[in-house]
C-alpha positions in Angstrom: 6.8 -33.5 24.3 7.7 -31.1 21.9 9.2 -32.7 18.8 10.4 -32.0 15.5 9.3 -33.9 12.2 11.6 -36.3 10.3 11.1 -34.2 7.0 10.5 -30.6 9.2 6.4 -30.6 8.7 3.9 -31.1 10.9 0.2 -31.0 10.2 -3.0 -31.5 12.5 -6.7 -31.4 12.0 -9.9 -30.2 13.2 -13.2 -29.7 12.9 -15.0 -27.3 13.5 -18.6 -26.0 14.5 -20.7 -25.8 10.8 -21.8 -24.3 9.1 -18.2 -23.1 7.0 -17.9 -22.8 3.4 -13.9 -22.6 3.0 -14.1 -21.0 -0.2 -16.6 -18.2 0.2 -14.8 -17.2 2.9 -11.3 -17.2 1.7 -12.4 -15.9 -1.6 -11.5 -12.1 -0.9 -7.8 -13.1 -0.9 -7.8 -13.6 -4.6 -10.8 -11.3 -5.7 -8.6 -7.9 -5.9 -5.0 -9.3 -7.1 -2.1 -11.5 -5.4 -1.4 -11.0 -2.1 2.1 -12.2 -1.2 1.3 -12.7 2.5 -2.3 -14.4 1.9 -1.2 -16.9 -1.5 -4.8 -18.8 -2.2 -3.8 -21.7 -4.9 -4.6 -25.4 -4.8 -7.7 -25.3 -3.0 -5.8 -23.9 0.4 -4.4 -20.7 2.0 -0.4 -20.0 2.5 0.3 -17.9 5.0 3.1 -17.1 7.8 2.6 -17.2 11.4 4.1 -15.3 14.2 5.0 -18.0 16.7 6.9 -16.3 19.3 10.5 -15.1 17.7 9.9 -17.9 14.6 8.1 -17.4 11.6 5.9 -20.5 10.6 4.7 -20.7 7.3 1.9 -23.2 7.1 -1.3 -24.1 4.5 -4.6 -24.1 5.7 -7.3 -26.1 3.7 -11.1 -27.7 4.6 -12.5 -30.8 2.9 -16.2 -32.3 3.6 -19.3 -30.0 2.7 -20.2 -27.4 4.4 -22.3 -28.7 7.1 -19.4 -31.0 8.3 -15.7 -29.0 7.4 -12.8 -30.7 8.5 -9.7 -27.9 8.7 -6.4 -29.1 7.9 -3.5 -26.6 8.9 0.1 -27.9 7.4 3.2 -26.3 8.7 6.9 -26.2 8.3 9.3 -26.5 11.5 9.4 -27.4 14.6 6.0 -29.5 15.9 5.6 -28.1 19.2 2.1 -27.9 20.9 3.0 -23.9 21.1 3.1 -24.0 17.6 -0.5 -26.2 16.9 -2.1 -23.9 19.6 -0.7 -20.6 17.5 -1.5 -21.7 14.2 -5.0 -23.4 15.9 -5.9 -19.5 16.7 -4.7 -18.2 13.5 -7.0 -20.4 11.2 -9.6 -20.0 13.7 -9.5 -16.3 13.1 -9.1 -16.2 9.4 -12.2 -18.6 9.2 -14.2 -16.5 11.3 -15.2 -19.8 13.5 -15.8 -17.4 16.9 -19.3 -15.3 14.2 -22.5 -17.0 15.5 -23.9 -17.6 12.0 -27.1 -19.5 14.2 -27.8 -16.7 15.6 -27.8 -14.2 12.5 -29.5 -16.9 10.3 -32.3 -16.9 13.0 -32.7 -12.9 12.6 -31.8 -12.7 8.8 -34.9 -15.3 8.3 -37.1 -11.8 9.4 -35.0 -9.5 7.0 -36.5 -8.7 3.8 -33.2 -7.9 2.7 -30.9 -10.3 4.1 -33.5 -13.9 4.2 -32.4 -13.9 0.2 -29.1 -13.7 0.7 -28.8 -16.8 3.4 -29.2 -19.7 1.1 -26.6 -18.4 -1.5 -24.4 -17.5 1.0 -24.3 -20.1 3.6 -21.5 -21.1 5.6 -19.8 -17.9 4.6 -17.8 -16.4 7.6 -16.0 -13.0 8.4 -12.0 -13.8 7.6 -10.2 -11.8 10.6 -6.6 -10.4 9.9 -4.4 -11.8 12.6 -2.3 -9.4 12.3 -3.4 -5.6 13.1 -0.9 -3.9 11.3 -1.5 -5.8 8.2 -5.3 -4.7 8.7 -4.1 -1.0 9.1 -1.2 -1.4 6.2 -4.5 -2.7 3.9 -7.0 -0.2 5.0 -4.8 2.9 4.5 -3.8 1.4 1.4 -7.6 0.8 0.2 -8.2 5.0 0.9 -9.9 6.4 -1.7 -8.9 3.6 -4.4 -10.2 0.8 -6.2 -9.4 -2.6 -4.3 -7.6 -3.7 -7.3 -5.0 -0.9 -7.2 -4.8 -1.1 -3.6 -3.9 -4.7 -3.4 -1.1 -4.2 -5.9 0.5 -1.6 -4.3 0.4 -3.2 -0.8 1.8 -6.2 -2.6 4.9 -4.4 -3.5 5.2 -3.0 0.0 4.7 -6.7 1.3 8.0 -8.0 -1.5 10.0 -5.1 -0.5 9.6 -5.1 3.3 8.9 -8.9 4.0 10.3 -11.9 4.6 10.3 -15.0 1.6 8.8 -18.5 3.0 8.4 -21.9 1.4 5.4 -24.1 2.3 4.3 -27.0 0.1 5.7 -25.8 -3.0 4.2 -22.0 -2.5 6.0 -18.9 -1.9 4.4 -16.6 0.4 5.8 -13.7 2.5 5.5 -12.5 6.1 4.0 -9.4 6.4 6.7 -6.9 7.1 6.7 -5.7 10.9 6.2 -2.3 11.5 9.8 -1.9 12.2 10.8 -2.8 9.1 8.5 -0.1 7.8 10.0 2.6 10.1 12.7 2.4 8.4 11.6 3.0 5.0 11.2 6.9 3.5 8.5 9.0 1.5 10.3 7.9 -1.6 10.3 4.2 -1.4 6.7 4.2 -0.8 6.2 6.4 -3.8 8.2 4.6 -6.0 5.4 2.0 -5.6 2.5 4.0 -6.3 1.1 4.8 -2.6 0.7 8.6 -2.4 2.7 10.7 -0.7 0.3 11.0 2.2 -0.3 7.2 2.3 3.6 6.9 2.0 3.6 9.3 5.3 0.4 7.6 7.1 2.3 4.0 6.7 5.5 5.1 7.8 4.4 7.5 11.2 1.7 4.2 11.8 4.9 2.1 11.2 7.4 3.8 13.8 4.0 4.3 16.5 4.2 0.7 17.0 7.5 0.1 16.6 8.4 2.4 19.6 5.5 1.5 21.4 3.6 4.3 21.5 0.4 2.6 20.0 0.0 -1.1 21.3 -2.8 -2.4 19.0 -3.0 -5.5 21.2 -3.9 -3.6 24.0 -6.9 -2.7 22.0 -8.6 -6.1 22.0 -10.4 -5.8 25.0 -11.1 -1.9 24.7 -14.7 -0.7 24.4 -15.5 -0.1 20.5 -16.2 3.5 21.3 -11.9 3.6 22.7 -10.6 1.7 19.9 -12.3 4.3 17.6 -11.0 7.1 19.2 -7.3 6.2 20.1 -7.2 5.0 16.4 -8.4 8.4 15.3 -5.8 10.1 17.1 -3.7 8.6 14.6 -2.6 10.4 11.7 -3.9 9.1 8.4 -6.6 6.9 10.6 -10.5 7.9 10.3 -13.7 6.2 11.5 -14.0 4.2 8.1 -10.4 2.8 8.8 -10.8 2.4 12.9 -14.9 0.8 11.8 -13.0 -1.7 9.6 -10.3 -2.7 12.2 -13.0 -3.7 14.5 -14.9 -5.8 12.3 -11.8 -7.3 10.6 -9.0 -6.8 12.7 -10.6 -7.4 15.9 -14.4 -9.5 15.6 -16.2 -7.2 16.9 -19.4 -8.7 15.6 -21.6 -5.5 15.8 -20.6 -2.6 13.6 -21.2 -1.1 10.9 -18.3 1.0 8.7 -21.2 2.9 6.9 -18.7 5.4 5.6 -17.8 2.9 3.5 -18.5 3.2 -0.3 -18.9 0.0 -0.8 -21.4 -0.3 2.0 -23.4 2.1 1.0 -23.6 1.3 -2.8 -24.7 -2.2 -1.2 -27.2 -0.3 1.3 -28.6 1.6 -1.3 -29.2 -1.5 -4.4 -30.3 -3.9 -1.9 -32.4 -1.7 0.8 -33.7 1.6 -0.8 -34.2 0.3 -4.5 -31.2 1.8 -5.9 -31.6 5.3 -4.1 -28.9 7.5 -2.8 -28.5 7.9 1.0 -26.3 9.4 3.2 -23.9 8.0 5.9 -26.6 8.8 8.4 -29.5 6.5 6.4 -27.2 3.6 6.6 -26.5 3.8 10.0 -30.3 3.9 10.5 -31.4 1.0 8.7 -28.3 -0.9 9.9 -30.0 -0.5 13.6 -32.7 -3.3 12.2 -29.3 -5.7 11.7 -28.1 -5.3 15.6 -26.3 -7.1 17.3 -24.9 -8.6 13.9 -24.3 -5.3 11.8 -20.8 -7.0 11.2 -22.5 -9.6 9.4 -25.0 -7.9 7.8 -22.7 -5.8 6.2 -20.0 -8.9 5.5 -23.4 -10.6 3.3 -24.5 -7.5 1.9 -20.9 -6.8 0.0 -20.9 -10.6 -0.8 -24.4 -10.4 -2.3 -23.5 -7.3 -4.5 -20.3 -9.2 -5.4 -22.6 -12.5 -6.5 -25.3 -10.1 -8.2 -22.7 -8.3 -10.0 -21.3 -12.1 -11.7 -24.6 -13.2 -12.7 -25.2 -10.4 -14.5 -21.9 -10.3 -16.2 
């Protein structure tokens, strides 16, 4: 029966499938800057959840090593078994439990490239937005930028537009919905730092969904080829942004954004010996990673990242 706790918290646990290192995973929610809607402090994640009408705010943390995680999601409100199910899914997307890390560790063993990067690496796991417009908000945000610049300035748009929560202690926001967004104008937007076209992009993406004439839901179970080019339609959207929302907004677990700086900075160090290639090269070699080109790239980044702090 639903029911609600004496003190207005609820908490359940699971555990499950290994391999899952919680921090490795989690770790891009602090690497670029606070993130008011994503607050990593004390060993756990605060976040808010969309149950229904209700916002949930709730902490999601792991204990045990890596090859036996136990999840522990923490919530304030109402204990319903709506509300475990929701916040279940959540956490099961932002700790990228559905990537079949067997599977890639089996073909990675045969890469030259990627073997090395297994050990170091192990039990990290592709973190999925829940939420697709956040994904969008953060990619559009991220054009042509440093990370560092581009989490700041979607942390301002996350204060102004979103809603303040309380969950053990930690303030965290939920991320603004789009309609909140629609309303906002050129100038707001600039007075935080986004460009005037990003101010335009997030705003038109903003009142598309809020009148429903983009359901990004509706794309979950669209072809990758469809999502790309419904997303493209968009104003302010290109492949690299439509690439990313299927690997991080969506799962997909076979794609490869390889107009991605990053990605090809990574492609290049770690594959060619430091030499420059085009789009097309990475999209080549990337053919070697299939079906797991999600992955591959997810590890590749993550390996630059590590190389990078030893050498620092």
């Amino acid at each position: 029966m639903p029911s609600t706790s004496p003190n207005g918290r609820g908490f359940f646990v699971f555990r499950p499938a290994p391999p899952l290192d919680f921090t490795l995973t989690l770790e891009r929610y602090r690497l670029w800057g606070p993130d008011p809607a994503n607050v990593y402090t004390d060993a756990g994640l605060h976040r808010v959840a969309r149950v229904g009408p209700r916002a949930v705010p709730f902490r999601l943390a792991a204990t045990g090593p890596v090859g036996r995680p136990t999840v522990r999601v923490e919530f304030t409100g109402s204990d319903t078994p709506a509300t475990r199910a929701a916040l279940r899914a959540e956490a099961c997307r932002l700790l990228g439990l559905d990537a079949d890390l067997a599977g890639f560790y089996a073909q990675a063993a045969t890469d030259p490239v990627l073997a090395p990067l297994v050990s170091p690496l192990f039990g990290l796991r592709p973190s999925i937005t829940p939420d697709p417009f956040e994904m969008l908000v953060g990619a559009i945000s991220a054009q042509q930028v440093n990370l560092t610049f581009a989490f700041a300035t979607r942390a301002r748009l996350i204060r102004r537009f979103g809603s303040p929560h309380e969950v053990g202690g930690v303030t965290v926001y939920a991320f603004p919905a789009p309609a909140a967004v629609a309303e906002a104008d050129v100038a707001t937007l600039r007075a935080m730092q986004f460009s005037t076209r990003k101010a335009e992009y997030l705003i038109d993406l903003a009142r598309v969904l809020a009148d429903g004439r983009l359901d990004l839901a509706g794309l979950s179970d669209a072809p990758d080829d469809a999502v790309i080019e419904r997303l493209t339609a968009q104003r302010g959207l290109g492949r690299w942004t439509a690439e990313w929302f299927l690997a991080r907004g969506l799962g997909r677990p076979d794609i490869c954004p390889a107009g991605d700086l990053g990605v090809r900075r990574a492609v290049e160090a770690l594959c060619f010996r430091g030499r420059a290639c085009d789009t097309a090269r990475v999209r080549q070699r990337a053919l070697k990673w299939r079906p797991y080109r999600s992955l591959a790239v997810h590890y590749l980044l993550a390996g630059m990242r590590r190389a990078r702090a030893l050498a620092s």
